[in-house]
C-alpha positions as CSV (number, residue, x, y, z in Angstrom):
1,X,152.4,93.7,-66.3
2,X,150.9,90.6,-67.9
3,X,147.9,89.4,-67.1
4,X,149.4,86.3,-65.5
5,X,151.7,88.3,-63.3
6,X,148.7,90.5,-62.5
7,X,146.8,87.0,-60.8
8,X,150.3,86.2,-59.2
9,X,150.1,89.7,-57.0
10,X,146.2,89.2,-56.6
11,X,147.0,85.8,-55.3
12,X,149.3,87.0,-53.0
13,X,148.5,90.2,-52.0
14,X,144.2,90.1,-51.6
15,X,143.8,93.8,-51.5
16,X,146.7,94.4,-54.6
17,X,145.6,97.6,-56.7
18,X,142.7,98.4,-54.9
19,X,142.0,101.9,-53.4
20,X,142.8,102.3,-50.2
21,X,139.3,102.3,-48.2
22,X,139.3,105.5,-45.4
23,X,139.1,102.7,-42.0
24,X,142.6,101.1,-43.8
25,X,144.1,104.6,-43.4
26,X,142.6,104.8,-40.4
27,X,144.3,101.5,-39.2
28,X,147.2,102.1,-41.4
29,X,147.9,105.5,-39.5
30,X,147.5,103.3,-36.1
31,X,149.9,100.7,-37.0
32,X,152.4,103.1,-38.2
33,X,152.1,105.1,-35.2
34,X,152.8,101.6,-33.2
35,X,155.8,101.7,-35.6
36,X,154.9,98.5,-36.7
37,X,157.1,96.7,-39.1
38,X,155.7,97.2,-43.0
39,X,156.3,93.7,-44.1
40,X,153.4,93.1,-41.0
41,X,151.4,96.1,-41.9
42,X,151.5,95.4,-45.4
43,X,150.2,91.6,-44.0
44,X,147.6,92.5,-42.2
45,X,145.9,94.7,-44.7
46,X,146.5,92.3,-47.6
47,X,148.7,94.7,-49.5
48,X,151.9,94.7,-50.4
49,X,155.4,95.9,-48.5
50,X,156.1,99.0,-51.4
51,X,151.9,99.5,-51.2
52,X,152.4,100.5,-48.1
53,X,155.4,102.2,-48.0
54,X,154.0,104.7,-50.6
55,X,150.6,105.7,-48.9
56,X,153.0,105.9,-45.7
57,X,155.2,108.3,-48.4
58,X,151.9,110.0,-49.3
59,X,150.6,110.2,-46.0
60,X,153.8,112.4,-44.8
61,X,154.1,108.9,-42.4
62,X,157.3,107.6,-44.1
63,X,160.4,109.7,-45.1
64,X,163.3,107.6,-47.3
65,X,166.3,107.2,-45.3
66,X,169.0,109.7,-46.6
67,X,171.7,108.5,-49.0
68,X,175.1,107.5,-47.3
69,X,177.4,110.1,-46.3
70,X,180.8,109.0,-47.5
71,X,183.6,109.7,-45.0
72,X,186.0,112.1,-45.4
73,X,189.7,112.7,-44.4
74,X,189.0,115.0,-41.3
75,X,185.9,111.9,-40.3
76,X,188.8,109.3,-40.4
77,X,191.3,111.3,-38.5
78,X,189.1,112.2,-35.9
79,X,187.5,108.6,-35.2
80,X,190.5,106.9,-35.7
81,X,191.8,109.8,-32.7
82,X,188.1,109.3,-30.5
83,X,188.8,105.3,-31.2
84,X,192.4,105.4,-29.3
85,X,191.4,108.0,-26.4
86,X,189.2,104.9,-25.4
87,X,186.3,106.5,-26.7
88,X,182.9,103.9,-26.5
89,X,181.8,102.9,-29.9
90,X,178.1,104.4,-28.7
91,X,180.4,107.7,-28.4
92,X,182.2,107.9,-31.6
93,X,178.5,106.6,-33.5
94,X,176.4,109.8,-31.9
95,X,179.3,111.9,-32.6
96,X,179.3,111.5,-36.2
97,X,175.2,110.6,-36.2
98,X,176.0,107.4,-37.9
99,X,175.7,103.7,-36.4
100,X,177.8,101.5,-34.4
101,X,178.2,99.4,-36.7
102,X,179.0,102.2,-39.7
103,X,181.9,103.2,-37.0
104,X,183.0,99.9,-36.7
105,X,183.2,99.1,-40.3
106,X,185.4,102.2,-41.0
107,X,187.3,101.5,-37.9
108,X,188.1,98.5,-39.8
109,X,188.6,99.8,-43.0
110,X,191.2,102.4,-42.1
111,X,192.7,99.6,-40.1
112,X,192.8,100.7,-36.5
113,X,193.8,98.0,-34.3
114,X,190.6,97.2,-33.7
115,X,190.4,95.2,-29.8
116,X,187.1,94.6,-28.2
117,X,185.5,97.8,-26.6
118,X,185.0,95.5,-23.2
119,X,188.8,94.9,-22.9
120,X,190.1,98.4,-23.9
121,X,191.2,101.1,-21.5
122,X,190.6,104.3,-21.4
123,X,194.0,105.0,-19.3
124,X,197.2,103.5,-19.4
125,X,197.8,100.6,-17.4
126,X,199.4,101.4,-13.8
127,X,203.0,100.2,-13.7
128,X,203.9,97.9,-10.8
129,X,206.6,97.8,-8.5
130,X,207.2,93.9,-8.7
């Protein structure tokens, strides 16, 4: 880091490469535990975002979201199958332990006819005599 980029980060973050005093742990700890955002964490103490993030790391506070779990064939048959039993998309995320919008996303990628979960049914449609 030059010395010009090192007065850009002091500039912007007050506290930037100083050790971390015990009451900022203290209130660090608090504000984690309030699962606080770290962009306003990292704000409030005058340190920056990835500052925080690794005394959260080093604290046993934060844990790196897991890499992505690619789909596989038996995954797409089977949500594709939950999807057209009328299965909610709430349903078909907790089933796999991925997110709505993961579903929805391969829902659309393995092209399944994707309609609005509000206007699909669950049952087919009673016939009328009329």
């Amino acid at each position: 880091m030059t010395p010009e980029q090192y007065e850009a980060m002091k500039l912007r973050y007050a506290k930037f490469n100083e050790p971390w005093s015990h009451d900022e742990v203290a209130e660090l700890r608090r504000m984690a535990a309030d699962d606080l955002p770290r962009s306003v964490i990292a704000a409030q103490l005058g340190r920056s975002p990835n500052a925080v993030r690794m005394k959260l790391q080093s604290l046993g506070l934060y844990v790196p979201k897991p890499a992505v779990r690619p789909w596989t064939d038996l995954d797409d048959d089977a949500i594709v199958e939950l999807y057209r039993s009328g299965a909610s998309f709430a349903t078909i995320a907790s089933t796999f332990g991925r997110s709505e919008n993961a579903v929805i996303k391969r829902l659309v990628y393995l092209r399944a006819g994707l309609v609005p979960e509000e206007t699909r049914l669950t049952e087919a449609p009673a016939v009328s005599d009329q």
